[in-house]
C-alpha positions in Angstrom: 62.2 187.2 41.9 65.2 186.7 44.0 67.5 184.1 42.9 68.8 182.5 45.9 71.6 180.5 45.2 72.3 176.6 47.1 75.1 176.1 48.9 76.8 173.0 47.9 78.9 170.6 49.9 82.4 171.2 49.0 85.4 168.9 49.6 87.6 172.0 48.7 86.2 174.3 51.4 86.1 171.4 54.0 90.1 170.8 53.2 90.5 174.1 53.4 89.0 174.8 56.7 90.8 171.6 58.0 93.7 172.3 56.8 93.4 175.6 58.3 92.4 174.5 62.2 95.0 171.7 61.8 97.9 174.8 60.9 96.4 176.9 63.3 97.1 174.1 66.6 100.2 173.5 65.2 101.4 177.2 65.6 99.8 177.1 69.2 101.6 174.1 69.8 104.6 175.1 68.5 104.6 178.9 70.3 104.0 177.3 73.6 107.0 174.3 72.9 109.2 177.3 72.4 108.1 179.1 75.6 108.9 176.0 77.3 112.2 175.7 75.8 113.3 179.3 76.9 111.7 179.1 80.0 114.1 175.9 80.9 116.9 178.0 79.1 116.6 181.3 81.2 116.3 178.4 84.5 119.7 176.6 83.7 121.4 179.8 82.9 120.0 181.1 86.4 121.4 178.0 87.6 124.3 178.0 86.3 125.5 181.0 87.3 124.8 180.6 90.9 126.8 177.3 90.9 130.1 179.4 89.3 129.3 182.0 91.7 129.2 179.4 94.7 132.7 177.5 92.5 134.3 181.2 92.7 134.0 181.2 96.6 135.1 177.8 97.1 138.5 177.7 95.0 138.8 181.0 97.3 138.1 178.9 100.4 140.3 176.2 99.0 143.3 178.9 98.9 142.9 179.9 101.9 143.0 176.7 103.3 145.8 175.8 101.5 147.9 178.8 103.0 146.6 177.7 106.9 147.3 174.4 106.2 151.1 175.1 104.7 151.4 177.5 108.3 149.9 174.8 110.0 153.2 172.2 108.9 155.4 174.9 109.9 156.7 173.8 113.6 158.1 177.1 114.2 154.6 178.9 113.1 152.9 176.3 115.3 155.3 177.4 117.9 154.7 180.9 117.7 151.2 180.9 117.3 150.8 178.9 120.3 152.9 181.3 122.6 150.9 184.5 121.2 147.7 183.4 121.2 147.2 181.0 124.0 150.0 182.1 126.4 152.1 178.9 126.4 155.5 178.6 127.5 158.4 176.3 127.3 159.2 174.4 130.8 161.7 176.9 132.0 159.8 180.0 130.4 158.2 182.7 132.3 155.4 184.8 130.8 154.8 187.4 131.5 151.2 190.3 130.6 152.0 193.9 130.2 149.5 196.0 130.3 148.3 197.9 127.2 149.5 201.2 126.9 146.4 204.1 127.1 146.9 206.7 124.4 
């Protein structure tokens, strides 16, 4: 004779195994939420430093500018640079072009 024993219905086991699925999608939802979350993170700070990157070159730009533009409001720069670089003369100026010497 083999005893064969009946399985019951249990509210214990039923709790148990709810309570179990119910912990189990909360993990999974709560893994992925944080793979989100560093994903974004690891975006912005890719982000971010690009734009101080880009910021570095244009406070460079910005000085440079500066120093053209403080040339620039200098009538005897303005002058100059006009004579040298575009070969103007006053009204009773001659120019002159020597050649260039060959080494």
């Amino acid at each position: 004779m083999t005893n064969k024993r009946k399985k019951s219905f249990s509210f214990k086991g039923l709790f148990s195994n709810l309570l179990t699925v119910f912990m189990l999608m909360a993990s999974v939802y709560l893994v992925g939420s944080s793979v989100q979350e560093w994903t974004k993170n690891h975006t912005s700070k890719q982000e971010l430093n690009a734009l101080q990157a880009q910021l570095e070159t244009l406070n460079i730009e910005t000085v440079e500018l500066e120093g053209i533009k403080e040339k620039l409001s200098n009538s005897d720069y303005v002058q100059n640079y006009a004579r040298g670089k575009h070969l103007m003369s006053k009204s009773d100026e001659q120019v002159f072009i020597l050649p260039k010497a060959d080494d």
